[in-house]
N, C-alpha and C positions, 0 to 999 in steps of 0.2 A: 795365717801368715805362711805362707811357700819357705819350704826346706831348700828349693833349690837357689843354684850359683846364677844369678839374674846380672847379665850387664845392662848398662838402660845408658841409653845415647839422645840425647836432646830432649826438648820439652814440647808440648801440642797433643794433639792427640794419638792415642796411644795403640803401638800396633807389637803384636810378639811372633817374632819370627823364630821358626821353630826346624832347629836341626834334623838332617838324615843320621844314617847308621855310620858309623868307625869316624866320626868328626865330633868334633865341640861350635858350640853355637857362635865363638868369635874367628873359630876357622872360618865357617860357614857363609857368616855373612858382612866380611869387612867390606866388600865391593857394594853391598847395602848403605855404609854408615853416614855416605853426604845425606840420605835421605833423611837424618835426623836434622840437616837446615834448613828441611822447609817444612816448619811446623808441626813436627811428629815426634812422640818417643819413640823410640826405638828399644823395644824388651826383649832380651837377647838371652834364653836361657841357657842352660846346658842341661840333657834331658837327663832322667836313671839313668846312673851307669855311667853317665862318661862328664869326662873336664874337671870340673872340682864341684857338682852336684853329689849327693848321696849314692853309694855302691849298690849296683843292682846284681844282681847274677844274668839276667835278661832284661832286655829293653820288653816293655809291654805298651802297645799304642791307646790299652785304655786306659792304662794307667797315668801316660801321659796326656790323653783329653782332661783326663780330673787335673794335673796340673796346670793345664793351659787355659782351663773355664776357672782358676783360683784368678791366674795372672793377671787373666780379662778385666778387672776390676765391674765399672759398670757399664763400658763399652769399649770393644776395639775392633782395628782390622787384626784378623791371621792371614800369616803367611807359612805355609809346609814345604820342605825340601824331600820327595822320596818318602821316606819312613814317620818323617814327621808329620806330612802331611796325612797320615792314617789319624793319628792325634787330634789335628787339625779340622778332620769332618767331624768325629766324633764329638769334638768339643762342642763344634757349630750348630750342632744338631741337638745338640743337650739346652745352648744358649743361646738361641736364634734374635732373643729380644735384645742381645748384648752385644749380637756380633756385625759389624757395621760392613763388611765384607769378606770374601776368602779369598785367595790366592794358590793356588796348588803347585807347585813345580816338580813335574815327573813324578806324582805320587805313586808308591807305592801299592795302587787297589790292582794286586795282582788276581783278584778275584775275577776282573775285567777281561778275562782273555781267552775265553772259550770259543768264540767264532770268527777267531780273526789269525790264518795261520802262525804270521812275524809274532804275534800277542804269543799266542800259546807256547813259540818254541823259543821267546823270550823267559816264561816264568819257567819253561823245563828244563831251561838250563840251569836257572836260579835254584831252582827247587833239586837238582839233582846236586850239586855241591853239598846238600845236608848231611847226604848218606854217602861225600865220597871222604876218608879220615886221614885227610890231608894236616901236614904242619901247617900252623896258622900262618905260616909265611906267603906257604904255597896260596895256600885257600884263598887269602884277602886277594892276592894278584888275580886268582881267578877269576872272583866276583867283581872284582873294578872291570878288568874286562869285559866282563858278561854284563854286567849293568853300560858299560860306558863312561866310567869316569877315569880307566888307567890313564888317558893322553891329557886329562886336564890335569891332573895331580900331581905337584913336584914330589922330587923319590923322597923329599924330607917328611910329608903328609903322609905317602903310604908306609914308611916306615914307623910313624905314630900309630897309624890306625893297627899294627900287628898286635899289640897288647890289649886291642879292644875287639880282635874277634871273636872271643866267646860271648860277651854282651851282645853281640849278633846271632853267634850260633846257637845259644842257649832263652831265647826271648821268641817272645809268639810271634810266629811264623808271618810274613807278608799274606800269604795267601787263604790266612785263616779268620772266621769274620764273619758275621752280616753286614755289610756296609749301611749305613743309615742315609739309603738315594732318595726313599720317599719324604725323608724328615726334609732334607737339604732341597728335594725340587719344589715343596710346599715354601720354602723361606721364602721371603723375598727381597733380602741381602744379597750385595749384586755378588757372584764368582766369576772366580779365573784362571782358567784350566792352562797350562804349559808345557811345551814340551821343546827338547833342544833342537830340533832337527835332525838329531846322528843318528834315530831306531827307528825304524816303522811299528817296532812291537809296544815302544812307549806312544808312537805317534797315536796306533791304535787304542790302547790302554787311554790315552787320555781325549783321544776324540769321543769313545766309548761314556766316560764318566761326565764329560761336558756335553754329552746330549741327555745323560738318565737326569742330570741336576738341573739343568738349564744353566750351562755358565757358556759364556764370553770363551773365544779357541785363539792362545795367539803361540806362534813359536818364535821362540829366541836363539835363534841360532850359534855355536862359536868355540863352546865350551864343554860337548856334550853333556851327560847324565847332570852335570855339576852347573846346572842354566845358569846361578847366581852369580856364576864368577862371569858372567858375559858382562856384568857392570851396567854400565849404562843403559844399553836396550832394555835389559828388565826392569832398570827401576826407571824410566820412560812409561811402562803398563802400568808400573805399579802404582808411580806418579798419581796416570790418569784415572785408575780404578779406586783410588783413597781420595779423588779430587772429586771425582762423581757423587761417589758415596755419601761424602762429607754438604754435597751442593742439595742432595733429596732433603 
């Protein structure tokens, strides 16, 4: 039985959509939650570390695949936002016979960016706030920017997210890892790779990982770094990519 704070939204089949970094899983995905009227659950964690799940000192994304491959029960789709979706491969690749599809949006495999200039001097910025000993006030502002989510974010969100920058600063790193490409390109559970429209260095990062995996490329424009909150367009994919799945 999972320790953590699981909201679950309707009944059908069952899919756990799984938050990024300095949010909670009901921030993250209320522009999700009509999708729980056509026929889906809807399992809505909150990951270590943040909302009302158990205190981490650091977010750790394998530690959240072992959470997400409990949730799964004995089949679902996953859905990752960013950070979560490190989680989200990991899981997938652990439980391949259990996982009915993925969903990526703007994952985090900052591993992804070594030949693609936007890629590279996306994670250098990222990576270079580790070693700069910033107020966390400061800091989060930096990172939304540098990621892309300051202009989606009301000042109400990033003002929550300041008490949960160290669960950022202090947790294994984005760009630290083997990624499991070979596990996930041998699946053959359909993916699907997203990206906002607002970065060429996430455009790249996620063209990069939906050709190593074999996944489906669509972008959701509107919302940058924060694709979920574009509402409707994404969950239009998501629709079709749980509808497919569900028809094999």
């Amino acid at each position: 039985m999972s320790d953590l704070f699981v909201d679950s939204w309707g009944t059908g089949t069952r899919v756990v959509l799984v938050h990024g970094s300095l949010a909670t899983g009901g921030e993250e995905w209320q522009a999700q939650r009509p999708l729980a009227d056509e026929g889906f659950r809807l399992l809505v964690p909150d990951r270590r570390g943040y909302g009302n799940s158990p205190v981490a000192e650091g977010e750790d994304f394998l530690r959240d695949a072992d959470d997400i491959a409990e949730l799964m029960g004995d089949s679902a789709h996953l859905v990752g936002h960013s950070y979560g979706g490190l989680g989200v491969l990991f899981a997938a690749a652990r439980r391949p016979d259990a996982t009915l599809s993925i969903a990526l949006l703007e994952p985090g495999a900052f591993a992804l960016y070594q030949d693609h200039p936007a890629a590279r001097a996306l994670v250098d910025e990222v990576r270079g706030l580790w070693g700069q000993n910033l107020p966390d006030v400061d800091w989060v502002i930096r990172f939304l920017k540098a990621v892309g989510s300051a202009d989606a974010l009301p000042p109400e969100l990033i003002t929550a997210a300041v008490p949960l920058v160290p669960v950022l600063r202090h947790g294994r790193p984005l760009w630290q890892g083997d990624l499991p490409l070979a596990e996930l390109a041998a699946a053959t559970f359909p993916k699907l790779v997203v990206s906002g429209g607002h970065s060429a260095g996430f455009d790249a990062i996620c063209d990069d990982l939906a050709e190593r995996i074999g996944a489906s490329r669509a972008v959701s424009a509107g919302a940058g770094h924060e694709v979920q909150f574009t509402g409707q367009p994404l969950n239009d994919l998501l629709l079709a990519l749980w509808r497919g799945a569900n028809s094999r």
